[in-house]
C-alpha positions in Angstrom: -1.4 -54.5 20.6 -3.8 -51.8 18.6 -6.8 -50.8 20.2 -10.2 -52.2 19.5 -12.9 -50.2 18.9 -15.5 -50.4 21.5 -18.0 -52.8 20.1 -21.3 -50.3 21.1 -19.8 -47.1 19.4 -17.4 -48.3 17.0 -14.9 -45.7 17.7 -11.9 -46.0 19.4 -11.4 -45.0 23.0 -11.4 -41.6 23.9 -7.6 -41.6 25.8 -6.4 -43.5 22.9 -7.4 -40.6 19.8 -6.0 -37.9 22.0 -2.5 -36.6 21.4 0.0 -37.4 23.5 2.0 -34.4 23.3 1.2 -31.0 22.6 -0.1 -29.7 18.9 1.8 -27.1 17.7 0.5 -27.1 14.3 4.0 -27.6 12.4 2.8 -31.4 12.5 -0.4 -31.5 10.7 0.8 -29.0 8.4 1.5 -30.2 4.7 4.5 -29.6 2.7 4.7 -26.6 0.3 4.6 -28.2 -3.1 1.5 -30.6 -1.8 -0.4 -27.4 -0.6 -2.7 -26.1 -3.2 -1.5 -22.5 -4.4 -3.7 -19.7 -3.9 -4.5 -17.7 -7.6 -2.9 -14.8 -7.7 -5.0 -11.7 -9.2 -4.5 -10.4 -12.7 -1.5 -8.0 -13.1 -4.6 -5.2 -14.5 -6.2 -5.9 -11.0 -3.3 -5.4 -9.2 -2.2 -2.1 -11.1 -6.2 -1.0 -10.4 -4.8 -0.9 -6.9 -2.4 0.9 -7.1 -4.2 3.8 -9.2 -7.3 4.5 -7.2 -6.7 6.7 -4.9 -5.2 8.7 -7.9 -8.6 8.2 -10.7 -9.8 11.6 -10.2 -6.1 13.0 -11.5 -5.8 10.5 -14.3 -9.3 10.9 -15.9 -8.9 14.4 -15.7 -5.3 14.1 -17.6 -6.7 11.7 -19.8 -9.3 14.3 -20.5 -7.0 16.9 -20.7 -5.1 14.5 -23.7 -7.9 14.1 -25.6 -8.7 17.8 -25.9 -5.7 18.7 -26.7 -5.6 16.0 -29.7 -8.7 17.3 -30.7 -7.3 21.1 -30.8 -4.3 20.1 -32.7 -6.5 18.1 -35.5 -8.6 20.9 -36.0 -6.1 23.6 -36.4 -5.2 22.9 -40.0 -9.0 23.2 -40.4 -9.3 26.1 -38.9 -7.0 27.7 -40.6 -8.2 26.6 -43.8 -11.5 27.8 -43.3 -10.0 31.4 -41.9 -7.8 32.1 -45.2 -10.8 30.9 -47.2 -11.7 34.2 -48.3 -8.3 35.5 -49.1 -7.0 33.3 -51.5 -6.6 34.3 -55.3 -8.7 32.1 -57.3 -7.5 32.3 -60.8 -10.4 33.7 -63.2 
């Protein structure tokens, strides 16, 4: 026979909604492909991570790099404008 709600509350009785045995969660938990998977973070997050402890290192190498590209573009003119005044012009 199933319980009647109580006709004042509407709710069933109170020894009735309790448990009979102990919870141990494993029960009420839903099965892995009906949970609701949590969004993993962007791979460039994730990478940010791992780098920041090290930024100080790779923005000074960074810096570094892009002096030393700088240097190497502006040897040839260098030495263009060094030999400038030594070369033979024909007349």
């Amino acid at each position: 026979m199933a319980a009647s709600p109580h006709a004042d509350t509407g709710r069933l009785p109170l020894d009735e909604t309790s448990p009979t045995e102990p919870s141990t969660g494993l029960a009420d938990r839903r099965p892995q492909e009906d949970q609701p998977q949590a969004a993993e973070p962007p791979a460039w997050r994730v990478l940010l991570a791992y780098a920041r402890p090290y930024r100080l290192t790779l923005i000074g190498g960074g810096l570094l790099s892009l002096a030393t590209g700088a240097v190497g573009l502006a040897l040839p003119l260098a030495g263009a404008l060094a030999t400038r005044p030594y070369q033979i012009r024909p007349e």
